[in-house]
C-alpha positions as CSV (number, residue, x, y, z in Angstrom):
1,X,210.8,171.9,277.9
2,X,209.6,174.9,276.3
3,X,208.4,178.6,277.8
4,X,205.1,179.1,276.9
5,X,202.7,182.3,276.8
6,X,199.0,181.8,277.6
7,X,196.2,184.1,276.3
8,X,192.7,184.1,275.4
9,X,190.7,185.3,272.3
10,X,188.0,184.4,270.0
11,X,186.7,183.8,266.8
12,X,183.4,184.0,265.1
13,X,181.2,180.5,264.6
14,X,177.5,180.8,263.2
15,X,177.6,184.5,264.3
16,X,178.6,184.1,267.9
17,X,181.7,184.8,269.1
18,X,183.7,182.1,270.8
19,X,186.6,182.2,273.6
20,X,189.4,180.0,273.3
21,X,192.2,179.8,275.4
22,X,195.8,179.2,273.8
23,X,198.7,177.9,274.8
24,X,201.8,178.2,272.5
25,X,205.4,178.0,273.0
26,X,207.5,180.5,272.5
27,X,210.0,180.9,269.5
28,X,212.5,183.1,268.4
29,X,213.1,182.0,265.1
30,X,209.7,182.1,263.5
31,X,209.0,178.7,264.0
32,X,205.8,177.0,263.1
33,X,204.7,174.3,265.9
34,X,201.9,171.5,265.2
35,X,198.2,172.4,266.7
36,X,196.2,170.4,269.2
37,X,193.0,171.6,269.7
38,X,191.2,170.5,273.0
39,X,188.1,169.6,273.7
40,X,186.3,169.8,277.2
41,X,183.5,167.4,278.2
42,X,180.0,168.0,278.8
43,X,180.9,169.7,282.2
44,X,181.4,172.5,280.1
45,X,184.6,172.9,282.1
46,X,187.4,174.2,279.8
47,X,189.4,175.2,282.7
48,X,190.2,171.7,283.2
49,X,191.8,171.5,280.1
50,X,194.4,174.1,280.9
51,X,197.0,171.7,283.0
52,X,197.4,169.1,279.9
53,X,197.3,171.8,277.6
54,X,200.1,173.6,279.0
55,X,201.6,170.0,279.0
56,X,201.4,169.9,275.5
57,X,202.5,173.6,274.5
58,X,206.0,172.6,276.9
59,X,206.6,170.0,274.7
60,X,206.3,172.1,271.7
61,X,202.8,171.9,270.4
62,X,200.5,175.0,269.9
63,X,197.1,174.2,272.2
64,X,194.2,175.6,271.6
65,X,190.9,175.0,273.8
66,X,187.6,176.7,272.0
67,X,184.5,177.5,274.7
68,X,182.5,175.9,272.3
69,X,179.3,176.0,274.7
70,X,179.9,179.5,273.5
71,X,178.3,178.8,270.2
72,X,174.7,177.8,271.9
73,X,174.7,179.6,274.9
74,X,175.1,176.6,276.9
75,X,176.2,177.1,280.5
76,X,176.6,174.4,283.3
77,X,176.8,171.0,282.7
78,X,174.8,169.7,279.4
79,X,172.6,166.5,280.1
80,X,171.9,164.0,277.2
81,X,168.9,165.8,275.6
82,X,170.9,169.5,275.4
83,X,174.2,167.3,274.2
84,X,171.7,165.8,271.1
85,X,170.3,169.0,270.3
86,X,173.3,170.8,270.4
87,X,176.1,168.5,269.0
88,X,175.7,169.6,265.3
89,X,176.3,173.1,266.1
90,X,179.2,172.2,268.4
91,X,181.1,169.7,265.5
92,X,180.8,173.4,263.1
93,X,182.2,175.4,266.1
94,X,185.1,172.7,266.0
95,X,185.1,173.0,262.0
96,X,185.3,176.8,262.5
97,X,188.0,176.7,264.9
98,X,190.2,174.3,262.3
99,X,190.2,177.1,260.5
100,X,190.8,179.7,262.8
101,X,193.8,177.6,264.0
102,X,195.5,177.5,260.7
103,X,195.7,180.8,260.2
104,X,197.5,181.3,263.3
105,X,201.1,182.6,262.5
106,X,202.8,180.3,264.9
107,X,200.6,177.0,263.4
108,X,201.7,174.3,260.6
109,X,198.9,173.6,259.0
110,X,200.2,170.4,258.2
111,X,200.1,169.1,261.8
112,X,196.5,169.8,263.2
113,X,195.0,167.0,266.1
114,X,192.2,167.0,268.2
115,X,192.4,166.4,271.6
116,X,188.3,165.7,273.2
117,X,187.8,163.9,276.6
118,X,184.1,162.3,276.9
119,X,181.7,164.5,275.2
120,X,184.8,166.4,273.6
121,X,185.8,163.1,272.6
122,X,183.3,162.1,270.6
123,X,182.7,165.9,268.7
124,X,186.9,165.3,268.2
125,X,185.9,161.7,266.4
126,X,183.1,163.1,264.6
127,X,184.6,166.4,262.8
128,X,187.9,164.2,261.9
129,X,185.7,161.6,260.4
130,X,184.6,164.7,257.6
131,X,187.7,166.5,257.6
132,X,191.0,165.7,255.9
133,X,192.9,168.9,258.1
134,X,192.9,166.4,261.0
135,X,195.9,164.6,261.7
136,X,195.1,162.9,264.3
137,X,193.1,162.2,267.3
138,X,193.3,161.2,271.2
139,X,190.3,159.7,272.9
140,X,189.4,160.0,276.0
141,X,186.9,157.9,277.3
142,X,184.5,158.8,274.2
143,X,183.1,157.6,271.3
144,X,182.1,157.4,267.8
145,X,177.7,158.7,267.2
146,X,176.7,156.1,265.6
147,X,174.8,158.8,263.4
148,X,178.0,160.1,262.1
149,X,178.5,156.6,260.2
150,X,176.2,158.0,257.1
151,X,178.1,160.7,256.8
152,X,181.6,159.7,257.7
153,X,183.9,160.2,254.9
154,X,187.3,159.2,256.7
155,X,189.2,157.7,260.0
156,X,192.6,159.2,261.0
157,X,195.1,157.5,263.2
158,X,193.7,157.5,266.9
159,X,194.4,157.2,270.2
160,X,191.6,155.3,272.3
161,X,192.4,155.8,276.2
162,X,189.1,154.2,278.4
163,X,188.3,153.1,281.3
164,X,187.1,149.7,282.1
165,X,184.5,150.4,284.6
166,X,183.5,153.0,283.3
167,X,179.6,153.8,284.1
168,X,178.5,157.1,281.8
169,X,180.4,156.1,278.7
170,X,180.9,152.0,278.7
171,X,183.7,150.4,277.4
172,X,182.4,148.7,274.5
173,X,182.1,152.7,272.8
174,X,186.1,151.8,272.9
175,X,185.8,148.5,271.2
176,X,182.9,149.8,268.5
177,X,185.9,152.4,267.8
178,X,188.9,149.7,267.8
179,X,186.5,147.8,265.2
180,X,185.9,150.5,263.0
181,X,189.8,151.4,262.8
182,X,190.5,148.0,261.9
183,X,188.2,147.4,259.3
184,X,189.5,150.7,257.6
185,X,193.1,149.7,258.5
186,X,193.7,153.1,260.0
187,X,196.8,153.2,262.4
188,X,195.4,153.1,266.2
189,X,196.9,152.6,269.5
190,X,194.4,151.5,272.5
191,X,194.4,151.1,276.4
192,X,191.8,150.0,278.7
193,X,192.4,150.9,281.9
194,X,191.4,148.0,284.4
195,X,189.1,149.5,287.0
196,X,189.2,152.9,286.0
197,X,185.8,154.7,285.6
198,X,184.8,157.9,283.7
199,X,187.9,160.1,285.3
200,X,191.8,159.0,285.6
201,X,193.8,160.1,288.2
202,X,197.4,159.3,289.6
203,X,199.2,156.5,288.0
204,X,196.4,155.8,285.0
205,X,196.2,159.8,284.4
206,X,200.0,159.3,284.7
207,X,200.6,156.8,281.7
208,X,197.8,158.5,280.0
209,X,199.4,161.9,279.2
210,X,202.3,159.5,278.6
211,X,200.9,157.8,275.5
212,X,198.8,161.2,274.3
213,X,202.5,162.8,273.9
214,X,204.2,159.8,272.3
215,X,201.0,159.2,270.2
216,X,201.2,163.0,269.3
217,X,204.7,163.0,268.6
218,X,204.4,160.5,266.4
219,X,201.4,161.7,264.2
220,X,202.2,165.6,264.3
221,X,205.1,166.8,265.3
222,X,206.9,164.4,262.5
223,X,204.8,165.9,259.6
224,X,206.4,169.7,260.4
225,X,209.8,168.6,260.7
């Protein structure tokens, strides 16, 4: 397990500036650690994020979660109509902090995943399906717009993580995903959680952070060795 140092900064998306928090292990050597970038749902709440991402960074990944409501002044949580509206602005704030994240002295380049749990989740599925820099992504209980299917240019290898009861995003967003994956033979790895609604917690949160570091072992951290 790796020390890690915590601070927050910010970089410029559609002429606003936006907050992110990073996590990033520390190194005395100069070395360059693969990027997760995380995405919060539509709680808004990127504090939440800050537990697994600190998981993450100990285990030798630079995390990085933007405040992407940032981008439209969006505070509080954001209902259906204000996600819709918004979501295009929100996938360039993601695009824009790809970038950012590059850059980053302590980043590989080569190793960049997205990390999104519901509405973060499908913003994580939407920007990877346009953009070759991602690696990799983990799903949580998300899904794939269906509107991003004229426009999708790629799939990536993905982690799909879902609940099976649960009641704001149902569990056949989770199959619609497995079949697209399939049909494009891109490498995936599933779990449906019997019982489990739209939040995990003990064991299933547990075997969750499990499979996201196994899964993100295997899909980043092997391209930078």
């Amino acid at each position: 397990m790796l020390p890690i140092t915590q601070t927050r900064s910010s970089f410029q998306s559609g002429g606003q500036s936006i907050a992110y928090d990073a996590f990033v292990p520390e190194s005395e050597n100069g070395r360059r650690f693969p990027a997760v970038i995380g995405l919060h749902g539509s709680g808004g709440g990127h504090a939440s994020m800050a537990d697994p991402a600190a998981a993450l960074a100990r285990h030798g990944f630079a995390v990085f979660v933007p405040h992407y409501f940032d981008r439209t002044g969006t505070t509080g949580l954001a209902d259906k109509q204000t996600a819709i509206r918004n979501f295009p602005a929100w996938g360039k704030t993601v695009w824009d902090a790809i970038t950012h994240v590059e850059g980053r002295p302590e980043v590989d380049p080569r190793g960049i995943g997205l990390l999104g749990f519901s509405l973060g989740a499908y913003l994580a599925l939407s920007v990877a399906a346009v953009d070759s820099r991602v690696r990799a992504v983990v799903d949580f209980f998300g899904g794939f717009p269906k509107e991003m299917k004229f426009f999708m240019r790629r799939l990536c290898p993905t982690l799909i993580l879902h609940g099976e009861a649960d009641s704001t995003v149902p569990v056949a967003e989770a199959y619609h995903l497995q079949q697209m994956l399939e049909k494009k033979s891109v490498p995936y790895e599933m779990q449906i959680y019997p019982g489990a609604g739209h939040e995990f917690t003990g064991a299933i949160w547990d075997d969750a952070r499990r499979r996201t570091l196994a899964f993100l072992q295997k899909y980043l951290a092997t391209i930078t060795m």
